[in-house]
LUMNULO-536734 format. One record per residue (C-alpha): chain; residue number from 0; residue in one letter; x, y, z. Coordinates in steps of 0.05 Angstrom, whole numbers, always signed. Each point is the difference from the previous one (the first is absolute). Last residue first. Example, Ala and Ser with C-alpha at 12.3 -4.5 7.8 and 13.67 -1.06 7.14 Angstrom:
BEGIN
> cadena,num,residuo,xx,yy,zz
> A,1,S,+273,-21,+143 $
> A,0,A,-27,-69,+13 $
! end
This chain:
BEGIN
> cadena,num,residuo,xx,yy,zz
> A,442,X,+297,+151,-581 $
> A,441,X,-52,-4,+64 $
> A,440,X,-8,+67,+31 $
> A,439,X,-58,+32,-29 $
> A,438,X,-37,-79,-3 $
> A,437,X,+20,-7,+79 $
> A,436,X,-21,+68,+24 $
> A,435,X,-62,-12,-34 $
> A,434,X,-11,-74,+35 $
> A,433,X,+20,+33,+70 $
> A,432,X,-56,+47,-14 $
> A,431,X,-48,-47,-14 $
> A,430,X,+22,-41,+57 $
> A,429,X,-2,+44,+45 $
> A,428,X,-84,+19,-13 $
> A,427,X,-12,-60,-3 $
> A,426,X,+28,-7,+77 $
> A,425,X,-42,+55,+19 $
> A,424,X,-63,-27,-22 $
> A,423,X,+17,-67,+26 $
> A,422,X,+10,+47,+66 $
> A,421,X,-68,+34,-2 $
> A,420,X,-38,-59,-17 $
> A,419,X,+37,-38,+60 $
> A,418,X,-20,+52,+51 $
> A,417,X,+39,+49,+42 $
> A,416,X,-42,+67,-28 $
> A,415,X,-68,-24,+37 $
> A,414,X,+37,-14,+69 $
> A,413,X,+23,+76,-6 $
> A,412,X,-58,+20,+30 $
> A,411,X,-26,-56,+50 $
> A,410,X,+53,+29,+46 $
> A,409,X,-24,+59,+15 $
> A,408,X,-70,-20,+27 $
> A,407,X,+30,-57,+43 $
> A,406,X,+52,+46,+26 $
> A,405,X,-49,+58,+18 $
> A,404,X,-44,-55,+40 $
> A,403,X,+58,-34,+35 $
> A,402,X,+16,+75,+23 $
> A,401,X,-68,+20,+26 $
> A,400,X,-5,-80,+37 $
> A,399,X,+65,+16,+42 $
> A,398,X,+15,-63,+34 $
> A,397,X,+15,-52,-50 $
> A,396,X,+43,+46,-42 $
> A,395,X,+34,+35,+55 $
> A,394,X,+9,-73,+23 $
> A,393,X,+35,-27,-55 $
> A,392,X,+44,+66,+7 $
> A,391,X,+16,-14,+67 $
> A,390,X,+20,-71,-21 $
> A,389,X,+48,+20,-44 $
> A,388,X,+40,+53,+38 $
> A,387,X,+11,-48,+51 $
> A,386,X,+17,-53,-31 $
> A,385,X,+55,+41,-30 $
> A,384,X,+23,+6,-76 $
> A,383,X,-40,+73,+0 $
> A,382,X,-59,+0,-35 $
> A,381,X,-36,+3,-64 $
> A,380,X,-77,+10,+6 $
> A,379,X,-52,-9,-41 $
> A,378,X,-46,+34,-57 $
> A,377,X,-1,+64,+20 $
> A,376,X,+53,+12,+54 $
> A,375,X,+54,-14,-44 $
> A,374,X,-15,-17,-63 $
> A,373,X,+9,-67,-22 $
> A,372,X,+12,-21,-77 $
> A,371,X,+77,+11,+1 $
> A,370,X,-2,-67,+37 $
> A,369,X,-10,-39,-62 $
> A,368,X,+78,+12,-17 $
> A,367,X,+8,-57,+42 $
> A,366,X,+13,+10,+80 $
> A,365,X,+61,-25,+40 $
> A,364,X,+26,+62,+34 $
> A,363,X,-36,-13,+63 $
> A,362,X,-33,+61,-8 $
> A,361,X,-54,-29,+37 $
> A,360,X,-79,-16,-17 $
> A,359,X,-64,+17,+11 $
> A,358,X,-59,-12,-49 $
> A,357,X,-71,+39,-1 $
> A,356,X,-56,-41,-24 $
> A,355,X,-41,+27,-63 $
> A,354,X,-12,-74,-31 $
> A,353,X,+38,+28,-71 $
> A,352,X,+54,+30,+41 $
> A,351,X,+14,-52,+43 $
> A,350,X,+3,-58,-48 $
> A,349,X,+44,+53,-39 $
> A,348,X,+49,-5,+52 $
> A,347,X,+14,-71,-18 $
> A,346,X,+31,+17,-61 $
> A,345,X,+69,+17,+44 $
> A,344,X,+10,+8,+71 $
> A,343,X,+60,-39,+42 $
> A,342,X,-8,+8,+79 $
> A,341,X,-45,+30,+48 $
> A,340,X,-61,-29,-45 $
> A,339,X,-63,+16,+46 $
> A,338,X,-74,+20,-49 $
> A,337,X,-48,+33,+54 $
> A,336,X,-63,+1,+17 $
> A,335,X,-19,-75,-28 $
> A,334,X,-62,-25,-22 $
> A,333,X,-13,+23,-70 $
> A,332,X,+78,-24,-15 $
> A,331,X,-23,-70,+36 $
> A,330,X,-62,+4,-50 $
> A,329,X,+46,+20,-59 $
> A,328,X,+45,-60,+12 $
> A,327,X,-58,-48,-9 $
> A,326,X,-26,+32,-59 $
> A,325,X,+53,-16,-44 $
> A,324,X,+67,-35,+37 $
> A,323,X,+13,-12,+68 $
> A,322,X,+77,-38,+21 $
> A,321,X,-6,-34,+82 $
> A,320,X,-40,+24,+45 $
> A,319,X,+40,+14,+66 $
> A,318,X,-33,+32,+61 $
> A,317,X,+31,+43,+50 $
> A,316,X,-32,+26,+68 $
> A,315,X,-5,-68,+34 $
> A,314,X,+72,-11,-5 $
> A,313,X,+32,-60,+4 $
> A,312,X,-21,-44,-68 $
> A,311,X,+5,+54,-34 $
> A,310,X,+64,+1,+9 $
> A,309,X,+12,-75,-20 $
> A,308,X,-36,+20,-66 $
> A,307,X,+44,+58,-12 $
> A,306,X,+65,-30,+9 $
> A,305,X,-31,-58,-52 $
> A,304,X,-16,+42,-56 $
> A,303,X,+68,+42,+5 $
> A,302,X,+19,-33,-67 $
> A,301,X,-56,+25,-35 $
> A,300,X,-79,+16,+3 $
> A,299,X,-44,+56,+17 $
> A,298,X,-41,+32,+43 $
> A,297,X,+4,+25,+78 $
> A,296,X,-58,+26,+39 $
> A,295,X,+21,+31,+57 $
> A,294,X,-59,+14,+59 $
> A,293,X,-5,+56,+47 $
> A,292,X,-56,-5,+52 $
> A,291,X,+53,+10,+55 $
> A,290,X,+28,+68,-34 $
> A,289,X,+69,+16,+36 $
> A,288,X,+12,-71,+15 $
> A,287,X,-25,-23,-63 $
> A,286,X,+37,+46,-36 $
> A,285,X,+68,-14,+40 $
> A,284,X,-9,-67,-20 $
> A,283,X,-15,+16,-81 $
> A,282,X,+62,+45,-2 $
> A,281,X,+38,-60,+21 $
> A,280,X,-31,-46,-51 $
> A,279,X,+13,+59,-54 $
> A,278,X,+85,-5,+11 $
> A,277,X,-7,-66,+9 $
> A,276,X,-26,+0,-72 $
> A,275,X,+52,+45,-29 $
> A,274,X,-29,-6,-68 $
> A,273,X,+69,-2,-23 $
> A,272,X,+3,-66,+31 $
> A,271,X,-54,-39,-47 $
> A,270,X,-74,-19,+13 $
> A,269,X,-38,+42,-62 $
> A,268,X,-49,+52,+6 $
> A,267,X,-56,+17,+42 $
> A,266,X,+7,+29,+62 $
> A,265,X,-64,+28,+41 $
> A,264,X,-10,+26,+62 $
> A,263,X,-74,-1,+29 $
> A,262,X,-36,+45,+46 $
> A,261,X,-56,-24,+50 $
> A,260,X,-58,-38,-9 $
> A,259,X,+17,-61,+23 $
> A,258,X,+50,-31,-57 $
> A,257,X,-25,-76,+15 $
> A,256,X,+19,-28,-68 $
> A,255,X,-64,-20,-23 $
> A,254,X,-35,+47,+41 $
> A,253,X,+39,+62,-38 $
> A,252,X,-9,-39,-67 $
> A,251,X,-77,-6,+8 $
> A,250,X,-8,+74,+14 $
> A,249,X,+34,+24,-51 $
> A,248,X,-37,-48,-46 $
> A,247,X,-59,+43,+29 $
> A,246,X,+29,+66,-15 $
> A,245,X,+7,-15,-81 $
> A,244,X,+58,-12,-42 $
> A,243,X,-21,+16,-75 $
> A,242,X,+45,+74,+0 $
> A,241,X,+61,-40,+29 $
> A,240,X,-2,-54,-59 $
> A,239,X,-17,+56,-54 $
> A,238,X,+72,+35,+28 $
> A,237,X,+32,-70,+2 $
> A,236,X,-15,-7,-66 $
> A,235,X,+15,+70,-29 $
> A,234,X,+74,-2,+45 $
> A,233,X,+17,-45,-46 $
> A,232,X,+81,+11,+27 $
> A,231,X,+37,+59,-18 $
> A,230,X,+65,+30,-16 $
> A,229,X,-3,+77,-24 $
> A,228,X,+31,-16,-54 $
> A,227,X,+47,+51,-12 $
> A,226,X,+36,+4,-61 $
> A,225,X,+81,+21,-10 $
> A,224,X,+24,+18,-67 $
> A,223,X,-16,+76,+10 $
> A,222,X,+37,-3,+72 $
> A,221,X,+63,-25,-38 $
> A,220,X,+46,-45,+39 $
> A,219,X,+51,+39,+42 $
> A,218,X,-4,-34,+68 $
> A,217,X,-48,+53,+24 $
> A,216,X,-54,-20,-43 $
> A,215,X,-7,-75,+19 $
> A,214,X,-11,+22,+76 $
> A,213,X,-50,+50,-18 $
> A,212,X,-30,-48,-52 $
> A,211,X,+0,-50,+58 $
> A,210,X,-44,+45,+46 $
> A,209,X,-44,+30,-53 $
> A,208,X,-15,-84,-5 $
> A,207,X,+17,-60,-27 $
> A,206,X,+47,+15,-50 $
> A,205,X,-6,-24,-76 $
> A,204,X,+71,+35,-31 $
> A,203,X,+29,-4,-79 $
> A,202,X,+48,-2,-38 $
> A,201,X,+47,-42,+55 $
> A,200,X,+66,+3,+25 $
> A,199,X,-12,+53,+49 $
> A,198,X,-22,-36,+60 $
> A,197,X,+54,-56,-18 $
> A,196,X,+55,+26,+46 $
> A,195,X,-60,+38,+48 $
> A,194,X,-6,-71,+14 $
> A,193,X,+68,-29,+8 $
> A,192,X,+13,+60,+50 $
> A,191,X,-61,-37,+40 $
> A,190,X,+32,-66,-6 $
> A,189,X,+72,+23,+30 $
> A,188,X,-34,+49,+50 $
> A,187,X,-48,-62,+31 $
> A,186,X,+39,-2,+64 $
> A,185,X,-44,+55,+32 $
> A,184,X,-58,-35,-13 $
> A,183,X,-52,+7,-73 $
> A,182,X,-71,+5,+13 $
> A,181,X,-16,+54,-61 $
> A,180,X,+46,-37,-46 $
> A,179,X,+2,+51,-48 $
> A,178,X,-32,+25,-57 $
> A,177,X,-62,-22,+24 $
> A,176,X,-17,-41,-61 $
> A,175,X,-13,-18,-80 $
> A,174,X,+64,+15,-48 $
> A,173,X,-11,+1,-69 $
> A,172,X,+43,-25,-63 $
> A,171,X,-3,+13,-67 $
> A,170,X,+7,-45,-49 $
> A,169,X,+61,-34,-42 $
> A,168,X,+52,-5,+66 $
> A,167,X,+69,+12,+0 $
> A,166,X,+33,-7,+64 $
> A,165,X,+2,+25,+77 $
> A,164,X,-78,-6,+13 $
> A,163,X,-24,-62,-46 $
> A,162,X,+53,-29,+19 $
> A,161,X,-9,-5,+72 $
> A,160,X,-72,+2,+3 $
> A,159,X,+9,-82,+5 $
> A,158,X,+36,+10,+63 $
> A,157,X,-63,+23,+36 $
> A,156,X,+24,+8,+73 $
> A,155,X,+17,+71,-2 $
> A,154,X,-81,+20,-15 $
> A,153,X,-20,+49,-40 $
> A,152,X,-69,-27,-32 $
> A,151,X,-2,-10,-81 $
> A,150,X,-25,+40,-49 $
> A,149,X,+13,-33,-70 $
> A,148,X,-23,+53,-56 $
> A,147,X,+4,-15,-79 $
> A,146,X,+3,-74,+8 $
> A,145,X,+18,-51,-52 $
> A,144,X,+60,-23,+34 $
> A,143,X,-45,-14,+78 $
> A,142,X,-2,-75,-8 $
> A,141,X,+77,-9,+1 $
> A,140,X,+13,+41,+52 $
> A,139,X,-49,-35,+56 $
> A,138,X,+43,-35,+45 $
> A,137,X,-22,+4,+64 $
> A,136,X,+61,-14,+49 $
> A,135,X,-8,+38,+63 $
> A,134,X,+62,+13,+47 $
> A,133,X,-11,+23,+76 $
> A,132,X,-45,-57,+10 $
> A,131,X,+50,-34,+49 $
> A,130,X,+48,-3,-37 $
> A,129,X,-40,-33,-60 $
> A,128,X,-62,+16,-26 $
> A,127,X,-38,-40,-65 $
> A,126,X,-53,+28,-45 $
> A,125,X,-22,-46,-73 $
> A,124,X,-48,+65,-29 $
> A,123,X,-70,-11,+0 $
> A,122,X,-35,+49,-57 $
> A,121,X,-69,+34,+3 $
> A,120,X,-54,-2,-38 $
> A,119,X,-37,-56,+50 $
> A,118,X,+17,+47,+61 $
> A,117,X,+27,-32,+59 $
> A,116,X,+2,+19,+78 $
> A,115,X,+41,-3,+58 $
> A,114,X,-24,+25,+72 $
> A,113,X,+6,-56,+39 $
> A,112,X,+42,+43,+56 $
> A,111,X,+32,-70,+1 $
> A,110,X,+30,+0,-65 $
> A,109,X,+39,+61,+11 $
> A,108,X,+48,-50,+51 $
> A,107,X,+37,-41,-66 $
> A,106,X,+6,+61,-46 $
> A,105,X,-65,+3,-50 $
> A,104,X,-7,-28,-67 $
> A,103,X,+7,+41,-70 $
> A,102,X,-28,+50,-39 $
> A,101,X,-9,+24,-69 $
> A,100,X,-52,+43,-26 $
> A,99,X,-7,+21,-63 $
> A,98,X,-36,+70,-28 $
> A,97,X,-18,+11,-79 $
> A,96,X,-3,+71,-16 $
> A,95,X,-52,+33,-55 $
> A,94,X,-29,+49,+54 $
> A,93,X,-66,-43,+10 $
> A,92,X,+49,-62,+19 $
> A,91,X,+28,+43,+51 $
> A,90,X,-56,+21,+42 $
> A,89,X,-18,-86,-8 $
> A,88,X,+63,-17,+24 $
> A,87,X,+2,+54,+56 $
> A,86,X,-65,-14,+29 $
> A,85,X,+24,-84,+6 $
> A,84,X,+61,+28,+28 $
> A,83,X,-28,+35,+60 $
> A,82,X,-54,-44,+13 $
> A,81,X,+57,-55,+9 $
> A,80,X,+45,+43,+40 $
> A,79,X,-45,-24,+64 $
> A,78,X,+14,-73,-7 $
> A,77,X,+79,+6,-4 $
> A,76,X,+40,-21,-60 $
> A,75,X,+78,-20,+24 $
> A,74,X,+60,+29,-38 $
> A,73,X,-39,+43,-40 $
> A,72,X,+18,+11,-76 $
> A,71,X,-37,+56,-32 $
> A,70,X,+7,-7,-82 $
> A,69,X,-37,+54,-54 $
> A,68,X,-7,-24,-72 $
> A,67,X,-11,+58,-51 $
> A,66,X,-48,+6,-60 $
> A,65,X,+21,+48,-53 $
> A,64,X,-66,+45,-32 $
> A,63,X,+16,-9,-72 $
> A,62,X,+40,+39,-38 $
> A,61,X,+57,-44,-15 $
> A,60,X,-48,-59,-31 $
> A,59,X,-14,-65,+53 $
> A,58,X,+29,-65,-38 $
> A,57,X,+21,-38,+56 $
> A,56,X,+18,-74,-23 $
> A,55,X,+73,+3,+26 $
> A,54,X,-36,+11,+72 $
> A,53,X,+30,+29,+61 $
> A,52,X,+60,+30,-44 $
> A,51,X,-54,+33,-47 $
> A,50,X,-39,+30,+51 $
> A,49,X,+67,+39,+32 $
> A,48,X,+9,+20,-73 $
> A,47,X,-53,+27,-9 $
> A,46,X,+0,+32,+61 $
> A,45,X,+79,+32,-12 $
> A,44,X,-21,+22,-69 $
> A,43,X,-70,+35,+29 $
> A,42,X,+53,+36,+54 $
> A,41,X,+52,+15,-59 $
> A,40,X,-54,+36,-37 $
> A,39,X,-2,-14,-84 $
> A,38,X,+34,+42,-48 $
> A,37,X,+72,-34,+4 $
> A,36,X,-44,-68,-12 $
> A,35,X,+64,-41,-32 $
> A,34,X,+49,+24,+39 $
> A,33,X,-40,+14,+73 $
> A,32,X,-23,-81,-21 $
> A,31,X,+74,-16,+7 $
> A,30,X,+18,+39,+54 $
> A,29,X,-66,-36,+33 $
> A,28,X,+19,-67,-17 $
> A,27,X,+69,+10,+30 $
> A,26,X,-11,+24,+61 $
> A,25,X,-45,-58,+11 $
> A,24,X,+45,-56,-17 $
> A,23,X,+48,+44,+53 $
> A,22,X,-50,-17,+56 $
> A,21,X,-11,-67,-24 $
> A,20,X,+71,-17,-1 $
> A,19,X,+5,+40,+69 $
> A,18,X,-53,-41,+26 $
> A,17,X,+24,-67,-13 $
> A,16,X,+65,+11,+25 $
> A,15,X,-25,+29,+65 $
> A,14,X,-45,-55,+12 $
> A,13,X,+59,-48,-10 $
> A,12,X,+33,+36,+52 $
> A,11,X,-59,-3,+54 $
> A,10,X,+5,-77,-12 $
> A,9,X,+64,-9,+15 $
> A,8,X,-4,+44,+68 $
> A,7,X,-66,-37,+14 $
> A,6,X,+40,-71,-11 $
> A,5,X,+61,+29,+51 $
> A,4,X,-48,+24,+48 $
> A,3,X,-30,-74,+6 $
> A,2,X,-68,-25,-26 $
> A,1,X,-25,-60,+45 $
> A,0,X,-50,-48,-36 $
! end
């Protein structure tokens, strides 16, 4: 049934009332209980409390240990923050703190990177887009009351953070993200000013990287309310899957596939335009012509699927293999010399890092906050926004077997510290101290 603006905008107000009667309901318990307990701490009066809302029957005494509820929303679940959140809940459960996840469906075009997943703990939230996708409905106010932390992801097109952002809210409230749109165009200066707006709006900050508590920081928000965590994939099973691969599997996939012998590209990632894919099927021509027993191996899956297949279809040197998962990703990783992404870099440069293959890529000025993981010279290469440029560092890397060497030793370093235990860890870690902030601060 089709929702119009007007019905969301009706809606959104009757949220509003709602939570400002229970908002001031609150208050008014816990002035109450301050009254009749003056002896007792306002933090174990606000818990109780807090309990006692969620659940008239509650009968948990003042000094016990409180038990919090924790809320992510997500506007679409993906397959590879499942690990993530699966650590985190049971990290969190051990600390006294109830995590629940909420997420909805994917825009109409995300669902062909076939990437979504579900969780059986987890919440679906009713999702619906309109202009275009640039507004998401995902109403989810009304099941996060009882919540001591909601951290939610800073996007523009999530109206339903609306209110939660510019009014009174009875928990506190956490961003999760770049802390800014990291890919935004020249004509973006309306949305991106609507950002940094609501960047300081919230009690507490989850940001991706060093990078985006950099960029967080110097908009004014506290740098001792911001955590980094050090965003990750499960780097542990791909690690065990690359350790297993053995040289005769190597073997088979290089005849499968006719590679030759000689050195193989790599991209792996998903098939949108800010992977600049033309971009990379150029680079792979000159390659070839350059190095004749060059091959590009390209993987993945998305809207670009079928530009891709029809090229492959052309050249001899490129060959198209669709999405790789498990082991079979980590024996074209084991395979290849070098890891090609001239455009858009994000999670997927752990791939690289974990296998040991040096990436290249441009300053194109479209990179996530991921892209703070490369070093220069030791790990990969960042070039010049010229063909050019690129492809001469692709072929330093081919070419010069001392420096491929040094980069494949250096890079399987930091690999270990980029892992999914290490960021659950860190994420804990936030929400502990967002949860103290929040009973110090709460009346």
């Amino acid at each position: 049934m089709p929702v119009s603006l007007t019905s969301i905008l009706s809606r959104l107000r009757e949220e509003a009332n709602e939570r400002c009667a229970y908002f001031m309901l609150k208050q008014g318990l816990n002035r109450a209980m301050a009254s009749i307990l003056p002896g007792v701490p306002r933090a174990a009066i606000v818990a109780n409390t807090s309990a006692q809302c969620r659940n008239p029957g509650y009968q948990q005494p003042i000094t016990a240990r409180p038990r919090y509820k924790v809320a992510i929303i997500q506007r679409r679940l993906t397959d590879y923050r499942v690990p993530l959140f699966e650590r985190l809940r049971e990290e969190l459960r051990g600390e006294g703190v109830e995590l629940r996840l909420l997420y909805g469906d994917p825009a109409p075009g995300e669902a062909s990177k076939r990437d979504e997943a579900d969780v059986p703990w987890g919440e679906k939230l009713p999702t619906r887009y309109f202009f275009g996708r640039k507004v998401c409905w995902q109403p989810y106010l009304s099941k996060v009351r009882d919540a001591d932390l909601v951290i939610v992801t800073q996007e523009n097109k999530l109206l339903c953070n609306l209110l939660p952002l510019f009014g009174p809210r009875p928990y506190r409230l956490a961003f999760w993200g770049h802390g800014m749109n990291m890919q935004a165009s020249r004509g973006s200066g309306l949305l991106e000013w609507f950002k940094r707006l609501t960047t300081r709006r919230v009690d507490w900050w989850f940001a991706y990287t060093g990078l985006s508590k950099t960029i967080v920081a110097s908009q004014g928000f506290p740098e001792e309310k911001i955590t980094d965590l050090e965003n990750s994939i499960d780097t542990s099973a791909l690690q065990a899957h690359c350790d297993a691969v053995e040289a005769s599997e190597l073997e088979e996939l290089r005849a499968g596939l006719n590679l030759g012998n000689g050195p193989v590209g790599l991209f792996i990632g998903s098939l949108y335009p800010e992977k600049r894919l033309d971009f990379l099927l150029e680079a792979g021509a000159h390659l070839a012509r350059q190095l004749p027993d060059f091959r590009l191996v390209v993987i993945g899956d998305g809207p670009l699927r079928a530009m891709l297949e029809a090229a492959a279809g052309r050249h001899d040197w490129l060959r198209y293999v669709g999405r790789q998962d498990g082991r079979d990703k980590a024996r074209f990783l084991k395979a290849a010399s070098v890891v090609m992404n001239p455009g858009l870099v994000g999670l997927g440069i752990l791939d690289a890092l974990v296998a040991g293959v040096p990436l290249v890529t441009t300053d194109c000025g479209l990179h996530s906050p991921e892209i703070a993981y490369l070093r220069q010279g030791e790990n990969g290469f960042m070039t010049a926004d010229s063909l050019q440029d690129y492809t001469r560092a692709v072929e330093r890397v081919l070419c010069d077997a001392a420096l491929a060497s040094h980069m494949r030793e250096e890079m399987a370093r930091p690999a270990y510290r980029y892992t999914i235990e290490n960021m659950a860890a860190q994420f804990r870690v936030g929400i502990l101290k967002a949860l103290g902030h929040a009973h110090s601060a709460r009346p």
